[in-house]
N, C-alpha and C positions, 0 to 999 in steps of 0.2 A: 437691930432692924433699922431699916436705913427711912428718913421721913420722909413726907410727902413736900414737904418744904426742900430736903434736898434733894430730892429728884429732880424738884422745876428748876432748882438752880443751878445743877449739872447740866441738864439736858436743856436749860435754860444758855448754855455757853456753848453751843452747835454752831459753829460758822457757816455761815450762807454761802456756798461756793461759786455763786457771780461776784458776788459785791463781800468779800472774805474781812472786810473791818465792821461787819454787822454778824451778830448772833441772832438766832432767832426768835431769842427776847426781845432783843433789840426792835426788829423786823412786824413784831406778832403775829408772826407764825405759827408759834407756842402758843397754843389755846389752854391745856392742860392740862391737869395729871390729876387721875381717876382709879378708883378700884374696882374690878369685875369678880369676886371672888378673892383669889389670894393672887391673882396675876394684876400688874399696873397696867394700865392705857394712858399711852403718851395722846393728845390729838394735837393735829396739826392743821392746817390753814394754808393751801399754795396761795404767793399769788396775785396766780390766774388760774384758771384750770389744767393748762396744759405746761406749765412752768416744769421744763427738766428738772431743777435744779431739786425735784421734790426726791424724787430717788436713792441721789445722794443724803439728803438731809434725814430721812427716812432711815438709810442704813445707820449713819451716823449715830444717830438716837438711839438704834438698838444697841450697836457696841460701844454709849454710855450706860445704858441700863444692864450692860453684860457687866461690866466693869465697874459699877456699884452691886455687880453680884444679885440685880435684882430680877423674876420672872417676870416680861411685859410684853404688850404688844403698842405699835403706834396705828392710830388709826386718823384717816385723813378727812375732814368733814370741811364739805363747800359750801354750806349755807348755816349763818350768812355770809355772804361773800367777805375775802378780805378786803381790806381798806388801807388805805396810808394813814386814817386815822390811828392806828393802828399801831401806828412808831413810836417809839418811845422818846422822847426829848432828845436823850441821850443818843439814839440812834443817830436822829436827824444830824447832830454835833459832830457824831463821827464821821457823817459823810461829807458835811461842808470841811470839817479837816481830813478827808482823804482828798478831797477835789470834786467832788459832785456835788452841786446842788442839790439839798433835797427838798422833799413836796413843800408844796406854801399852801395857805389856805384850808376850809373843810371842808368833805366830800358834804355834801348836802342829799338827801334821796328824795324827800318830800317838801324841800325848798326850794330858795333861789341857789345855783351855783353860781359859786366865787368865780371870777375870770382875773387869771396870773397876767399882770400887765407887764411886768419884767420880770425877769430870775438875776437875783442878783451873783451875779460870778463870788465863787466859792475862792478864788485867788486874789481877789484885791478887793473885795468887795462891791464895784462898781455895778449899780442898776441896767447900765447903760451896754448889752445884750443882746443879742440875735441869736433865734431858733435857726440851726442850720438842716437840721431833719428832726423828724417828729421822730423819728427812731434811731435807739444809737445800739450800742453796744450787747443789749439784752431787750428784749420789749417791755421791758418797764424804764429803761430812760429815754431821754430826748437829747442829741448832739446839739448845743449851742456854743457859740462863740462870744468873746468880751471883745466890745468893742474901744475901751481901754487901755489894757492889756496885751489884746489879739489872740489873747490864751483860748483854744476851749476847750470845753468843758462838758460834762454829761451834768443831766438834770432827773433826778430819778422821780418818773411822774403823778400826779397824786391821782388815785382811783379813789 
């Protein structure tokens, strides 16, 4: 019998098909793994609501839980919403070593929010940056440029 610990950590290594150097442990998307009976529930977390990328990660999930031979289903739950809180250290690490910046700061619901006064370029480090669109490549990052460098860069944004 295969555990509940290894299930999360297979299906814990599901690559995010936008952003492929993040799993969706990494991401928290992986909310977790449950028993209904003798069948698993994977849950999952897009996100945004309307995030494609759920689809693929969705199949994905099944044919690891085919391939640990186990009976499950994944089931997708919006509330409460995801967060870039969300990420794991490690995540964040791999994105500034892929070339993206990622979020700064905390999402706050019932406080003050944080305001990112620079993003520091994920290539040389420099603070010293411009927002070139508020949207880049997926709608969870922002095209900015290093004014340093002249590199840019996506900035994966914090919700």
């Amino acid at each position: 019998m295969v555990t509940d610990a290894a299930i999360l950590e297979a299906v814990g290594e599901v690559a995010d098909p936008e952003v492929p150097v993040l799993t969706i442990a990494d991401l928290g998307v992986l909310r977790g793994v449950r028993h209904d009976g003798d069948e698993v529930v994977v849950t999952i977390t897009p996100t945004y609501s309307g995030c494609p990328a759920m689809d693929l990660i969705r199949h994905e999930v099944e044919l690891t839980l085919q391939a640990l031979q186990v009976g499950g289903r994944v089931e997708t739950v919006l509330s409460p919403a995801w967060t870039t809180d969300w990420m794991s250290d490690a995540g964040k690490a791999k994105l500034t070593e892929y070339g993206i910046a990622p979020p700064t700061g905390r999402h706050a619901v019932d406080g003050p929010v944080m305001l990112a006064l620079t993003v520091r370029c994920p290539l040389c480090g420099s603070p010293d940056t411009t927002e070139l669109s508020r949207f880049g490549s997926t709608s969870c990052k922002s095209l900015w440029r290093c004014n340093s460098c002249r590199e840019p860069f996506d900035h994966f944004k914090a919700i």
